[in-house]
C-alpha positions as CSV (number, residue, x, y, z in Angstrom):
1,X,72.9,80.0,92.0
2,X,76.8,79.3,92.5
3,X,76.2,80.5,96.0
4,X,73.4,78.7,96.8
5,X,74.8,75.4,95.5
6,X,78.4,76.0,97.5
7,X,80.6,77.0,93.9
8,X,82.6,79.8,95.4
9,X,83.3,77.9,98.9
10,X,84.6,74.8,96.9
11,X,87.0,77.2,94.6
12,X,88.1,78.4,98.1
13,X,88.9,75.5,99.3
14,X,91.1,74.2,96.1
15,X,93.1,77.3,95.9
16,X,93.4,77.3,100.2
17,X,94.9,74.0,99.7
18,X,97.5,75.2,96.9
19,X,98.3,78.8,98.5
20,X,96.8,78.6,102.0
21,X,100.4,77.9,103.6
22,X,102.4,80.4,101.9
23,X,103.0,84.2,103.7
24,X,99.6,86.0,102.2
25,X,97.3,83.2,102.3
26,X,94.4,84.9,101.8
27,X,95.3,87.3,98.8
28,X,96.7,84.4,97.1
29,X,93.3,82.6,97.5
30,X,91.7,85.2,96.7
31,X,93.9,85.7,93.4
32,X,93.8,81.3,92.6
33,X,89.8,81.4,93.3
34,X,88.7,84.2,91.3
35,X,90.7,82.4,88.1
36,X,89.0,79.2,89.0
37,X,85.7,81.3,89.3
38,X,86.3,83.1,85.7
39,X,86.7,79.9,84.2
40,X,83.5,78.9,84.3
41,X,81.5,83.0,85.0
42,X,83.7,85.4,82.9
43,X,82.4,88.3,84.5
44,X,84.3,90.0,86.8
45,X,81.2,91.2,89.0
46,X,80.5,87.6,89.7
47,X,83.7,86.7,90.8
48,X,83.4,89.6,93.1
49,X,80.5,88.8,94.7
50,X,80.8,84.6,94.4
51,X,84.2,85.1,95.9
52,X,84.8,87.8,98.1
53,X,82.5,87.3,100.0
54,X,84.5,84.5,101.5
55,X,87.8,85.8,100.8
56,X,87.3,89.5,101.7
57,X,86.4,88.7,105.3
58,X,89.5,85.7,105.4
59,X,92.1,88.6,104.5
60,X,90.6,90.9,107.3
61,X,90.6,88.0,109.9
62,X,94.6,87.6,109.1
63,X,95.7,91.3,109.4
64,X,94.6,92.9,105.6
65,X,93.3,96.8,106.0
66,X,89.8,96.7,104.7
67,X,90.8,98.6,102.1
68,X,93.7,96.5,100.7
69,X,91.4,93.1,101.1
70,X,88.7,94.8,99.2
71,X,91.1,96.2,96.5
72,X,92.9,92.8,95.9
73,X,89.7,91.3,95.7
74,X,88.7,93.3,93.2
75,X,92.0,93.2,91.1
76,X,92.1,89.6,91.2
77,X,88.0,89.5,90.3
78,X,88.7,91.7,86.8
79,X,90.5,89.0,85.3
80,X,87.3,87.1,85.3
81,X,86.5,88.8,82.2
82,X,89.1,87.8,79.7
83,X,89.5,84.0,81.3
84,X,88.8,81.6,78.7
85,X,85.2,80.3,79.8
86,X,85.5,76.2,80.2
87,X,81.5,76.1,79.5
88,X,81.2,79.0,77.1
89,X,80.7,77.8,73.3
90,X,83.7,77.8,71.2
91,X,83.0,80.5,67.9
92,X,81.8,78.7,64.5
């Protein structure tokens, strides 16, 4: 659903306007985006697949190996997972 509705490409955007300018642009969104993303998912397979498929193909374009963009996409993705969720419930 966060794909269909345009989630992941608006959490691109944000963190391509904080980190897009610096020297690694696209790892650094990729890093800023999956935070924003784990906010709200906390799992790390959704950042993966919410984010890099945006991000994955950005770092690629710019000069990444394959390998590296996929393996910083994952890195940054696992933190997902301990995030504080914004829209979980807080514990009685």
């Amino acid at each position: 659903m966060a794909q269909k509705i345009g989630l992941g490409q608006l959490f691109i955007d944000l963190a391509t306007a904080l980190t897009g300018r610096f020297a690694g642009g696209p790892a650094k969104v990729s890093v800023v985006s999956s935070a924003m993303l784990g906010t709200i998912s906390g799992s790390s397979i959704a950042n993966t697949v919410t984010t890099g498929a945006l991000t994955i193909p950005a770092m690629i374009k710019v000069g990444f190996q394959r390998h590296f963009a996929a393996a910083v996409e994952a890195a940054s993705s696992t933190g997902g997972q301990i995030t504080p969720p914004v829209l979980g419930r807080w514990p009685s």
